[in-house]
SERO-4910 file (N, C-alpha, C, O; in steps of 0.05 Angstrom, whole numbers):
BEGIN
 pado doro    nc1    nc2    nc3   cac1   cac2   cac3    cc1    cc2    cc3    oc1    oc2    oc3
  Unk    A     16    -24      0      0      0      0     17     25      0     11     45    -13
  Unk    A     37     25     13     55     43      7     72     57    -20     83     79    -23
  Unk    A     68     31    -39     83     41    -67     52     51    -80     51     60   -103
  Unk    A     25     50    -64     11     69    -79     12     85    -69     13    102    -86
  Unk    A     15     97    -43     12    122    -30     31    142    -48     25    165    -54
  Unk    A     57    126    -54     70    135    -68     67    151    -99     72    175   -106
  Unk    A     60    134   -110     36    140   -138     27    161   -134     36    181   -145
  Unk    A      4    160   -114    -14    179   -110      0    203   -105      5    220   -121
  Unk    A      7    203    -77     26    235    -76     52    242   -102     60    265   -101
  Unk    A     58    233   -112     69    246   -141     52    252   -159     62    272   -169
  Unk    A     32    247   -170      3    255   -181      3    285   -169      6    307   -179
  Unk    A     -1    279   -149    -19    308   -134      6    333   -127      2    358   -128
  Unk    A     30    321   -120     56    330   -127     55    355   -151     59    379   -147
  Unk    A     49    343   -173     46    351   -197     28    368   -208     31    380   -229
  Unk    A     -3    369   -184    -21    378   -199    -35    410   -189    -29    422   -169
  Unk    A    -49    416   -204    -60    440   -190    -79    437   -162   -100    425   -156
  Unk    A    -66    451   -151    -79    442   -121   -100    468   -111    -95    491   -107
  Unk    A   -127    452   -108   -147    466   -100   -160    494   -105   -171    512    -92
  Unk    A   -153    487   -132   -164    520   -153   -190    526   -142   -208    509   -139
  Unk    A   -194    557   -135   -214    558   -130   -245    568   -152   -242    581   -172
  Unk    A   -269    559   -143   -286    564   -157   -290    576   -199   -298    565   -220
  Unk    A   -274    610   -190   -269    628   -201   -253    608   -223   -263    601   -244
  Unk    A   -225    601   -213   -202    595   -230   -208    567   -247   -198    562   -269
  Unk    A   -223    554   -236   -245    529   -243   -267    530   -274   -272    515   -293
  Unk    A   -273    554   -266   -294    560   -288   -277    581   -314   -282    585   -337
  Unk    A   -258    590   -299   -237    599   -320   -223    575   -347   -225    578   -371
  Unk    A   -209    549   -331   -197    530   -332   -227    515   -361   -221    515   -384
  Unk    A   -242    511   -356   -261    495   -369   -260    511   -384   -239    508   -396
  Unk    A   -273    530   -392   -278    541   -408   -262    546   -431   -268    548   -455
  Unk    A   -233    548   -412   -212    552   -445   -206    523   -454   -203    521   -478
  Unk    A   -203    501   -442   -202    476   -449   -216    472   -467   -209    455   -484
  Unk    A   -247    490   -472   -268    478   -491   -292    455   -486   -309    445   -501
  Unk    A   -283    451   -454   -299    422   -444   -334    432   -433   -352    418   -424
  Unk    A   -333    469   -440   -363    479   -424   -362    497   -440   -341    504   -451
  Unk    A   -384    506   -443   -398    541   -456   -410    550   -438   -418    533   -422
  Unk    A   -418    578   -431   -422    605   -415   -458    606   -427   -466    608   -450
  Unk    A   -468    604   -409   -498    603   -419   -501    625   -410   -484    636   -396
  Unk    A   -532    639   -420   -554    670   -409   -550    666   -384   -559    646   -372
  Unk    A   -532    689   -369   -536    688   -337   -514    682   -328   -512    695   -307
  Unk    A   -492    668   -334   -472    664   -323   -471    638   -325   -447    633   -327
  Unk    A   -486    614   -325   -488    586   -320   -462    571   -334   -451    582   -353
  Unk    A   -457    552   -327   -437    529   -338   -455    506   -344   -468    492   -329
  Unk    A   -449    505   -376   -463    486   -387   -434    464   -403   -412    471   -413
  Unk    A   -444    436   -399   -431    411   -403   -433    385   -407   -437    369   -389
  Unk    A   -431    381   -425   -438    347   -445   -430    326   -429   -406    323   -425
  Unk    A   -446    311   -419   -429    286   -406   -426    252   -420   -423    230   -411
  Unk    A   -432    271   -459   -432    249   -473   -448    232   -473   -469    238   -463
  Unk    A   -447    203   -484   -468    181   -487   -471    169   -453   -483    147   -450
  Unk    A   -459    181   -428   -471    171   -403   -491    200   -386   -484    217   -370
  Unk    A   -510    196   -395   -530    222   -381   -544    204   -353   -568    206   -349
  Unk    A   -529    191   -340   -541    188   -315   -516    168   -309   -497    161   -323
  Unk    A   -524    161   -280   -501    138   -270   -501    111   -283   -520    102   -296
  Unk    A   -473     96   -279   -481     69   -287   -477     45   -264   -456     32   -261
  Unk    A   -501     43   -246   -496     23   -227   -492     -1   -236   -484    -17   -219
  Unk    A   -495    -11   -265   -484    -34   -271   -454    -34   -275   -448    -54   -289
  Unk    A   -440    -25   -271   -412    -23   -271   -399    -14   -244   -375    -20   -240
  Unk    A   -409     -4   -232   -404     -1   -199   -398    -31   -183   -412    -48   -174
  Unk    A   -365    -27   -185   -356    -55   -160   -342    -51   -140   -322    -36   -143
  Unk    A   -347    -63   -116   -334    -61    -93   -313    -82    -89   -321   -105    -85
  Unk    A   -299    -79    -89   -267   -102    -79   -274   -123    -60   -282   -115    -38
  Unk    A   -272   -148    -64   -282   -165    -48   -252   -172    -27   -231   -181    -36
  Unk    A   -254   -168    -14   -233   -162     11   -238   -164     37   -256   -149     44
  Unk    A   -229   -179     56   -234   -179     87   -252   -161     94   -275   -163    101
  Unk    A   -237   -139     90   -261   -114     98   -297   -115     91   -316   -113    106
  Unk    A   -295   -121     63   -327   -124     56   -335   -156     51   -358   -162     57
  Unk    A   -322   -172     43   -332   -201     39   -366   -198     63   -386   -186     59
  Unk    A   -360   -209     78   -383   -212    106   -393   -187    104   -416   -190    112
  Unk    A   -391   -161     98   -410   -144    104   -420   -135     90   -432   -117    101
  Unk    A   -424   -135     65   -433   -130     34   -455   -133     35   -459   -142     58
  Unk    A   -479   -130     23   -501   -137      8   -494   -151    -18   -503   -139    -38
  Unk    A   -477   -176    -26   -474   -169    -54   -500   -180    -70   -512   -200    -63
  Unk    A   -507   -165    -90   -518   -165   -107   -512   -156   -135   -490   -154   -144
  Unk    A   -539   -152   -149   -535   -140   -174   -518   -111   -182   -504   -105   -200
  Unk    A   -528    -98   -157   -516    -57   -153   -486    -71   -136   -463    -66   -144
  Unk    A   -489    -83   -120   -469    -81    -99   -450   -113   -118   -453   -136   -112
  Unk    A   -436   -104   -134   -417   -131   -145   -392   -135   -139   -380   -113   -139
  Unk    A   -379   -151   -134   -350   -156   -129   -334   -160   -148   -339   -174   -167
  Unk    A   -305   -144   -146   -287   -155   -164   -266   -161   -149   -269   -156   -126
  Unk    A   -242   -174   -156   -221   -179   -140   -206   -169   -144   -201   -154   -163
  Unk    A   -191   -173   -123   -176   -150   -112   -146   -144   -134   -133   -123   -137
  Unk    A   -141   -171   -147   -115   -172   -166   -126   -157   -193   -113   -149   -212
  Unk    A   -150   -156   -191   -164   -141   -217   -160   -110   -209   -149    -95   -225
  Unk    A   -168   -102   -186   -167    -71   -177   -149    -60   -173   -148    -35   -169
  Unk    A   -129    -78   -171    -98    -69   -166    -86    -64   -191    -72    -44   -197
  Unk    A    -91    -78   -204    -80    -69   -236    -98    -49   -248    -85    -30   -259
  Unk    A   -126    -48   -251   -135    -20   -258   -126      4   -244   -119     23   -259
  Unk    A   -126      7   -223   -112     28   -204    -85     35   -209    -80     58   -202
  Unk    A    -68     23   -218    -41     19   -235    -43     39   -263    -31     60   -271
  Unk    A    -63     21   -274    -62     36   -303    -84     55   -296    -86     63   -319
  Unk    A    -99     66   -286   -115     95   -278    -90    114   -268    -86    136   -279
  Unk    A    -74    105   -247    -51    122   -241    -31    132   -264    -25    156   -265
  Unk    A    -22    117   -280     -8    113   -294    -19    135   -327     -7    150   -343
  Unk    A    -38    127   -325    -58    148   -349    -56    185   -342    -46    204   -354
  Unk    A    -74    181   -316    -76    197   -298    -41    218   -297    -40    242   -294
  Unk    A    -22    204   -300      5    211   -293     14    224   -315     34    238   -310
  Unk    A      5    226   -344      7    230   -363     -7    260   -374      1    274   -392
  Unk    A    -34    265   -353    -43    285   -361    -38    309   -334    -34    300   -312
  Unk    A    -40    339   -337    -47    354   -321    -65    352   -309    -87    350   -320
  Unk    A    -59    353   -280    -93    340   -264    -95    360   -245    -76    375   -242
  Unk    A   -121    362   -228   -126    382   -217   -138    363   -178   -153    343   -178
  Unk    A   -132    371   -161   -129    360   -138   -147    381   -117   -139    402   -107
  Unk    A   -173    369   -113   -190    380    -97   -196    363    -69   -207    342    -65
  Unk    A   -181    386    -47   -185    370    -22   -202    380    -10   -202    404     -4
  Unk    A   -225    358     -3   -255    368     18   -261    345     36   -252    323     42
  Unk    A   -282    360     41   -305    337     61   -330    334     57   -346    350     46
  Unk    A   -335    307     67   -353    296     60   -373    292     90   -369    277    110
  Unk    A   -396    311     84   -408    316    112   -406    338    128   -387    354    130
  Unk    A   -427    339    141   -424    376    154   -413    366    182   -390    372    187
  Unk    A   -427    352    201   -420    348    229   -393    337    226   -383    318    214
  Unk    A   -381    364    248   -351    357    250   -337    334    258   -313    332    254
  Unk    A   -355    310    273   -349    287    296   -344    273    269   -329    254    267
  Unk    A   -360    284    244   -362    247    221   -356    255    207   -351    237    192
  Unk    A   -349    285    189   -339    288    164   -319    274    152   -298    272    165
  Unk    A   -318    263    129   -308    247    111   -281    257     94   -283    256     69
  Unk    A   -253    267    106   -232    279     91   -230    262     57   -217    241     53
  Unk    A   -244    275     40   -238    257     10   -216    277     -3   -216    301      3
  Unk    A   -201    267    -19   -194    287    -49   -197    277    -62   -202    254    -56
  Unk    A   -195    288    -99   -212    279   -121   -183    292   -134   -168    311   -129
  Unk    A   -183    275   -149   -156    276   -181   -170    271   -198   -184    250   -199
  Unk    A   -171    295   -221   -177    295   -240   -169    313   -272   -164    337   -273
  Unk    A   -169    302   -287   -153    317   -311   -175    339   -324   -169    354   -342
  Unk    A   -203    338   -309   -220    353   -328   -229    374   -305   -247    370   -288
  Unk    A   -215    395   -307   -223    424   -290   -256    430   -290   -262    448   -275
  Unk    A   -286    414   -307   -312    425   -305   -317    394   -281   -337    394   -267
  Unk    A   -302    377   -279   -311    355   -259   -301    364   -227   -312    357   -206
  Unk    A   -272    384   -229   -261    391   -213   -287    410   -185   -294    409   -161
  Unk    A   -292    428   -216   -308    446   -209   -335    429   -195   -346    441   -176
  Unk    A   -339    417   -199   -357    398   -200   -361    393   -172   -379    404   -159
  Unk    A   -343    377   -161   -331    364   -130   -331    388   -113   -346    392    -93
  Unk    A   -307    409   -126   -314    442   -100   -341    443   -100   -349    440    -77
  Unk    A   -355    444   -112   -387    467   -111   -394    444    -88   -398    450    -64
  Unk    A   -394    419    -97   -415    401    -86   -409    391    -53   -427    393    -37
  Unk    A   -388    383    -46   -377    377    -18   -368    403     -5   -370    426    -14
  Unk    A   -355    394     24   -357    421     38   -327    425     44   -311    407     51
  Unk    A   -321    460     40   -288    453     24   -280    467     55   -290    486     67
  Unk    A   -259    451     63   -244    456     97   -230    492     90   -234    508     71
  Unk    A   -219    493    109   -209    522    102   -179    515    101   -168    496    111
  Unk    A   -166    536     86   -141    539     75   -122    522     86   -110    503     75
  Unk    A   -122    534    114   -103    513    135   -108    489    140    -88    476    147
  Unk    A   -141    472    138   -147    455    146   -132    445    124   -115    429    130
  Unk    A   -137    455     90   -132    439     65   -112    437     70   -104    415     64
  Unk    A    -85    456     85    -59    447     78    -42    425     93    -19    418     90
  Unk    A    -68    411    115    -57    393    135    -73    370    131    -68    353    148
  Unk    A    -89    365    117   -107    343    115   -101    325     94    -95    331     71
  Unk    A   -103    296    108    -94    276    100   -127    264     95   -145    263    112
  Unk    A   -127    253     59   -152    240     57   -165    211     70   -151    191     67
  Unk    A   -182    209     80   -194    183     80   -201    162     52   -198    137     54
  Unk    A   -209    173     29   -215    168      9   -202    193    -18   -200    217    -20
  Unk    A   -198    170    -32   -191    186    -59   -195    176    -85   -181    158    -96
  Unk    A   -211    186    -92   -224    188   -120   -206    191   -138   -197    213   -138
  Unk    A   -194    172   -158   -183    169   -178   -198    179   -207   -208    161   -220
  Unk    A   -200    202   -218   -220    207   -230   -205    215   -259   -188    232   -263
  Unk    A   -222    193   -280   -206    186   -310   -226    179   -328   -228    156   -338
  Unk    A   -244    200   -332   -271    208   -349   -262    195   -380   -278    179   -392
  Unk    A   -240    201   -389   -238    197   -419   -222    167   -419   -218    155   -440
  Unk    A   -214    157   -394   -196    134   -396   -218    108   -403   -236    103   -386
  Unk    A   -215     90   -431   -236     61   -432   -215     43   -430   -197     45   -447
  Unk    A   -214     21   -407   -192     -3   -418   -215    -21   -424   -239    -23   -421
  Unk    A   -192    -33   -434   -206    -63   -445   -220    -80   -419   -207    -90   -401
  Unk    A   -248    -81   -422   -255    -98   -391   -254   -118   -396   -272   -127   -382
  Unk    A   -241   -144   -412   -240   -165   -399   -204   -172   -394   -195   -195   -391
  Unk    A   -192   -151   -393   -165   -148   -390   -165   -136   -359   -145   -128   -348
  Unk    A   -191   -135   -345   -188   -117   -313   -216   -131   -296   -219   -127   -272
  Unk    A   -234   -146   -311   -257   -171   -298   -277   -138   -293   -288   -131   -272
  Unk    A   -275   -125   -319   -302   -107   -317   -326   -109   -341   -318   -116   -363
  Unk    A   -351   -103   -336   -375   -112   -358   -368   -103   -381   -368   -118   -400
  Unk    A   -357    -68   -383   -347    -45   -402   -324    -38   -398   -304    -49   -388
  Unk    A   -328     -9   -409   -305     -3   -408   -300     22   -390   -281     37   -384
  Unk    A   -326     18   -383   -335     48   -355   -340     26   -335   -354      6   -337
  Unk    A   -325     37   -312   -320     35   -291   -314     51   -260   -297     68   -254
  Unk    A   -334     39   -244   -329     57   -214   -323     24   -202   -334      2   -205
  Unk    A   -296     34   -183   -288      7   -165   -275     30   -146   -257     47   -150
  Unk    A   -295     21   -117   -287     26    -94   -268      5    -74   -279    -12    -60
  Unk    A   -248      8    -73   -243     -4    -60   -230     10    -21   -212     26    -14
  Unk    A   -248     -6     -5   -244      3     16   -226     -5     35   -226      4     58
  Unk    A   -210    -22     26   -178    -17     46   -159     -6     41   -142     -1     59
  Unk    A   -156      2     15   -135     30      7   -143     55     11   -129     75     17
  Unk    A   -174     53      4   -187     84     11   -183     93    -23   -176    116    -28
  Unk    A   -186     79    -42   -189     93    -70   -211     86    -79   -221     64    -75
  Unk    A   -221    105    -91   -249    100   -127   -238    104   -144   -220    120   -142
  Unk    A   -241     93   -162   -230     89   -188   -254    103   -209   -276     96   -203
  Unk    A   -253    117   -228   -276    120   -233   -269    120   -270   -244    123   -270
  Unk    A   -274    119   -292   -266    124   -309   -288    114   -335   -308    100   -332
  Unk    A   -280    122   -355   -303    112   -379   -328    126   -383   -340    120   -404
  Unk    A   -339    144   -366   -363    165   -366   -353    192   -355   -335    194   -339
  Unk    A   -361    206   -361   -361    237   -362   -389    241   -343   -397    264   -339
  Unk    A   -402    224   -334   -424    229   -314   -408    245   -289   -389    234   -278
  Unk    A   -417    270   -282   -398    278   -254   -415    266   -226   -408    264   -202
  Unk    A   -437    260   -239   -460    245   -215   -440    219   -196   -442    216   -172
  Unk    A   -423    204   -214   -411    176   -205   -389    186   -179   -381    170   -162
  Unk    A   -384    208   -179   -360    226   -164   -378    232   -135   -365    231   -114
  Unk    A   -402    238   -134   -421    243   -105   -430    208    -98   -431    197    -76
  Unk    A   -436    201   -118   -451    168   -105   -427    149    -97   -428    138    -75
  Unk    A   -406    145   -112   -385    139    -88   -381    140    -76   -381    122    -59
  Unk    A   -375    162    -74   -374    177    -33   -395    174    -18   -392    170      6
  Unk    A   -421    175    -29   -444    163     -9   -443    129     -4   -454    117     15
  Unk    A   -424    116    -29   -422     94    -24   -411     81      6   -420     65     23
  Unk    A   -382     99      1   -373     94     23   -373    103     50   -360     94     68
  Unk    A   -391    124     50   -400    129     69   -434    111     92   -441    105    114
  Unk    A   -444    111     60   -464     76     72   -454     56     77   -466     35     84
  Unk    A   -426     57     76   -409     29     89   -400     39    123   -399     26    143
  Unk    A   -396     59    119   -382     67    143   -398     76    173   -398     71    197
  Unk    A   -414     96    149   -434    104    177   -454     91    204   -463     98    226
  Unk    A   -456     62    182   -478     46    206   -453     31    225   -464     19    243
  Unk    A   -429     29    227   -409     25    250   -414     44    264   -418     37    288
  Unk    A   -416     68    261   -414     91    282   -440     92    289   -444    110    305
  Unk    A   -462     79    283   -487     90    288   -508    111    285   -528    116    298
  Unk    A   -495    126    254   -508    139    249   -504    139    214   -481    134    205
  Unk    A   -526    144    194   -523    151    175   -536    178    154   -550    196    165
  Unk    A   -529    177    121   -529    202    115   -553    208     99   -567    189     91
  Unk    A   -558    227     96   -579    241     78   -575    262     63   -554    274     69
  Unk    A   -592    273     39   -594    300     30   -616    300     34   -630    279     33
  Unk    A   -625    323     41   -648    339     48   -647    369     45   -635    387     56
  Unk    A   -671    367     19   -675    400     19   -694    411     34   -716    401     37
  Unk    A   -682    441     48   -697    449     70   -712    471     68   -704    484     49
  Unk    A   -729    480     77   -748    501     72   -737    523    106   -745    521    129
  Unk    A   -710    545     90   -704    555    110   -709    591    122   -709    611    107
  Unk    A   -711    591    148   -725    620    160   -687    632    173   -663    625    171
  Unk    A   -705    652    184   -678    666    186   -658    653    215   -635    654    223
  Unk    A   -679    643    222   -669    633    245   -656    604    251   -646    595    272
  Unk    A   -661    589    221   -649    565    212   -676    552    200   -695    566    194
  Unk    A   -677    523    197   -693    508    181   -720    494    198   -723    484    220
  Unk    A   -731    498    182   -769    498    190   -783    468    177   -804    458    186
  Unk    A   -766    459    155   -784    433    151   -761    420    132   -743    434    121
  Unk    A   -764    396    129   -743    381    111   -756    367     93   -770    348     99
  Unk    A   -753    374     71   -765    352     46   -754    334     33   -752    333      8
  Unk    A   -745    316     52   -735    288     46   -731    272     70   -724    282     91
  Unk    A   -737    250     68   -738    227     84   -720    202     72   -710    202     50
  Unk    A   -719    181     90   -700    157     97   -722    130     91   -744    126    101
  Unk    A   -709    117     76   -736     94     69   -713     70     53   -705     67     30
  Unk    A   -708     54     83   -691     23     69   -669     37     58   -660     35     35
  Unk    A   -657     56     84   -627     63     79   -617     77     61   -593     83     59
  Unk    A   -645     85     42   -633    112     21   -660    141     16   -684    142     15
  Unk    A   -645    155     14   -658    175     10   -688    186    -14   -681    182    -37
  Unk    A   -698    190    -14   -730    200    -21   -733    219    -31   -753    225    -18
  Unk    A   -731    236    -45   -744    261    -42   -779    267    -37   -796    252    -46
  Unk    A   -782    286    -25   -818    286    -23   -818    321    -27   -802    338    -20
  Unk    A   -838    322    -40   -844    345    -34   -830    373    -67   -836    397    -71
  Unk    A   -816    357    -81   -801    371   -100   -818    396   -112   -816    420   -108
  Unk    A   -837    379   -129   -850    390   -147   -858    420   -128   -845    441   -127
  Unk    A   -885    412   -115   -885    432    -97   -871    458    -90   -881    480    -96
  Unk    A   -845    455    -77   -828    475    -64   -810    493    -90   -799    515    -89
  Unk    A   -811    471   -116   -789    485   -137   -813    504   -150   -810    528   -157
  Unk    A   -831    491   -151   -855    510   -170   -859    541   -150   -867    562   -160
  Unk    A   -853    539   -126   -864    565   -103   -845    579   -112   -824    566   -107
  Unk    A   -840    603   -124   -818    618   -131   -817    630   -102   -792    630    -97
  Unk    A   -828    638    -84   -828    652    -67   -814    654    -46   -810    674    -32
  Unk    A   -803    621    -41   -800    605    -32   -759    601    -38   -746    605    -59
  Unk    A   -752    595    -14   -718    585    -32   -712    567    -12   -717    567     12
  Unk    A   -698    547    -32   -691    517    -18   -658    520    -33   -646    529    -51
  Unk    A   -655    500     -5   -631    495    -18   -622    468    -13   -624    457      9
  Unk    A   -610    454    -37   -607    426    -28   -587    418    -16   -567    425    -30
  Unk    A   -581    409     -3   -568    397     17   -542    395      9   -542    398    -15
  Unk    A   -518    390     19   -502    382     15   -488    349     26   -503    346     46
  Unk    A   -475    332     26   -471    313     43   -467    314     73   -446    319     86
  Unk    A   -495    308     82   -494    318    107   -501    293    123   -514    276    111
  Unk    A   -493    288    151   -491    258    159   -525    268    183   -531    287    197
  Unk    A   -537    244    178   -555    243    205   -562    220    227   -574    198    227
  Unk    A   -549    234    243   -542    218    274   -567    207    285   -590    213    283
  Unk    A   -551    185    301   -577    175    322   -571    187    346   -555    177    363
  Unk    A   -587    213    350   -602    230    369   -630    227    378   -648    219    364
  Unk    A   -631    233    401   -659    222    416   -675    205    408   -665    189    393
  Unk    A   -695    202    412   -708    178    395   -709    171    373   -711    183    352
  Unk    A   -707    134    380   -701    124    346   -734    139    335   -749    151    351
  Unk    A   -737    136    313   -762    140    288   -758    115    272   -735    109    265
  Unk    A   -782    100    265   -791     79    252   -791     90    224   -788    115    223
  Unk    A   -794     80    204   -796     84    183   -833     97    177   -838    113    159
  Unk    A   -845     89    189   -874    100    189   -875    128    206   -894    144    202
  Unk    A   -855    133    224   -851    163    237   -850    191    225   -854    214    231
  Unk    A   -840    175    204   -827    206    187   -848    205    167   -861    187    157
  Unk    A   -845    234    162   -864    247    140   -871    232    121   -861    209    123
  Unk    A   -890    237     98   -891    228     80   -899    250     62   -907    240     40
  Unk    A   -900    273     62   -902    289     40   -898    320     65   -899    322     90
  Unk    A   -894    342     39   -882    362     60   -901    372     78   -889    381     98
  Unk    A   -929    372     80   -943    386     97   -940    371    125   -950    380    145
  Unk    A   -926    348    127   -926    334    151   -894    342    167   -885    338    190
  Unk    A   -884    354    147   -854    358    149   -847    367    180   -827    363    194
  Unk    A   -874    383    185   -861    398    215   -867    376    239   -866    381    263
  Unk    A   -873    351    230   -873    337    257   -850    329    252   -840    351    259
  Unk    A   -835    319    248   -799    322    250   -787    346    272   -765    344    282
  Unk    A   -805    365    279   -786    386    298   -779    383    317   -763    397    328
  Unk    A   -793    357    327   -791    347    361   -776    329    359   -775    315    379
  Unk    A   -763    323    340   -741    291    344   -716    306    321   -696    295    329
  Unk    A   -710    319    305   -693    332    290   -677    346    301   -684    369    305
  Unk    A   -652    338    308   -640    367    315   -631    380    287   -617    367    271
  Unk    A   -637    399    286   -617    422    267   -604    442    268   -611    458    285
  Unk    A   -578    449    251   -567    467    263   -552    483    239   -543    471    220
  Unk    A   -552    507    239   -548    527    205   -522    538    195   -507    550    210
  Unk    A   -518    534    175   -486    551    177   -490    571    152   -512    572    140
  Unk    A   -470    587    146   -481    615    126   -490    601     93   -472    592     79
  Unk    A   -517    599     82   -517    601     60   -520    570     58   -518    559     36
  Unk    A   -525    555     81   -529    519     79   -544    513     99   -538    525    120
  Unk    A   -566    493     98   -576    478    126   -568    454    121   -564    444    100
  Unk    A   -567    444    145   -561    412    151   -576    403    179   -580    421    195
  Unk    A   -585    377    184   -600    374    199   -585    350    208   -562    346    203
  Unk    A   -600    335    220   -591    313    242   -618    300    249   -634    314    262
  Unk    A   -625    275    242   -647    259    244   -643    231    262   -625    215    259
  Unk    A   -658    229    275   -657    205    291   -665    180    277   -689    174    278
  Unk    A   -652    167    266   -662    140    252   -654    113    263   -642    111    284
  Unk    A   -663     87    245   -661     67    262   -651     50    237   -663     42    218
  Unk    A   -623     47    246   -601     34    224   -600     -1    239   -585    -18    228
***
């Protein structure tokens, strides 16, 4: 594990480290990988993959997950002499181009945030990862050591029966090195569901797990949550509704973890559409930070 650590920190050695926002949307743009829409917006092709591909999503069958897996159809195994050699040649590709090195977290509550960084050669995916996770501050970035790192190689296809994959797009998490592998789609979606991946591995050890939830917020913090927990993944309720209320401003969540605080809630406890949303106030703790809410739900993992 050490001649990857190695790998890895010469990569990142090499790369642009933690451009912000501004310099991000600069970066894409002259690459040619985005166009400047009415308004300011960043607009970007993610090619013939316009959604995730959970059929190509594998988890490393390894001490660590063998016994604790679900495996199934979404949840598949590959081995580990297979992930070691893609991880090889992802590094190795990866080593070849200018890449850009975004260090964040994953999760708002300080006790469980998730230290990830993300390597990547395409500055609109970079951009991608800042907007979406929650970025430490300067000093934290310059001392933080990741838990997870996203190997991220959008334009890289190998041959999958030269690496025991279906295609030639591939996400392989593997959780005793702490890498994702991600490559073959230009989806930036595969870059957040990883990380929730491994964070649905991690969080029910500690006893608590995560959600997005968009919140309907007052000045004094958040008043109702429109999303709920149903068989360990998230729901949305309430969308149509709250996006049509112009009047109205939500904001969606960011990866935010929810703890088991005061009483468990059954799956029949919690809401089921937003007008019920405010019985959540007596078992929710929430708590606001500038320009984001995040909440804290009592569930039963």
């Amino acid at each position: 594990m050490t001649i990857v650590l190695q790998s890895i920190n010469a990569l990142v050695r090499g790369a642009c480290r933690n451009a912000p926002v501004p310099r991000l949307y600069e970066l894409a743009l002259a690459a040619g990988d985005a166009q400047l829409a009415q308004g300011g917006s960043l607009v970007v092709s993610t090619g013939t993959h316009t959604g995730r591909s959970p059929k190509d999503r594998f988890i490393v069958d390894q001490p660590a997950t063998s016994q604790t897996v679900d495996w199934n159809e979404i949840n598949q195994p590959i081995e580990q002499v297979d992930a070691d050699r893609l991880r090889d040649a992802v590094i190795a590709y990866l080593g070849e181009r200018n890449c850009f090195v975004q260090d964040l977290d994953a999760g708002a509550d300080p006790l469980h945030r998730l230290p990830i960084r993300i390597v990547t050669p395409s500055a609109w995916h970079a951009l991608f990862a800042e907007t979406m996770f929650v970025r430490p501050s300067s000093a934290e970035r310059a001392q933080q050591e990741p838990a997870f790192t996203v190997l991220h190689a959008p334009d890289f296809e190998p041959d999958p029966a030269e690496f025991g994959l279906r295609t030639s797009t591939f996400i392989v998490v593997d959780i005793s090195a702490g890498t994702i592998l991600i490559g073959g789609t230009q989806y930036a979606g595969e870059i957040k569901k990883s990380i929730f991946s491994v964070m649905n591995f991690s969080c029910p050890n500690a006893a608590f797990s995560r959600c997005i939830a968009p919140a309907m917020p007052e000045q004094t913090g958040c008043r109702s949550l429109l999303r709920t927990l149903r068989h360990g993944q998230d729901h949305a309720l309430g969308r149509s509704k709250s996006h049509s209320d112009r009047r109205r401003r939500t904001w969606l969540e960011r990866q935010r973890c929810v703890q088991l605080r005061g009483r468990m809630l059954r799956q029949g406890n919690l809401p089921q559409r937003r007008s019920r949303a405010r019985d959540l106030r007596d078992h929710a703790h929430v708590w606001h930070h500038p320009g984001k809410c995040s909440c804290s739900i009592p569930i039963r993992v």
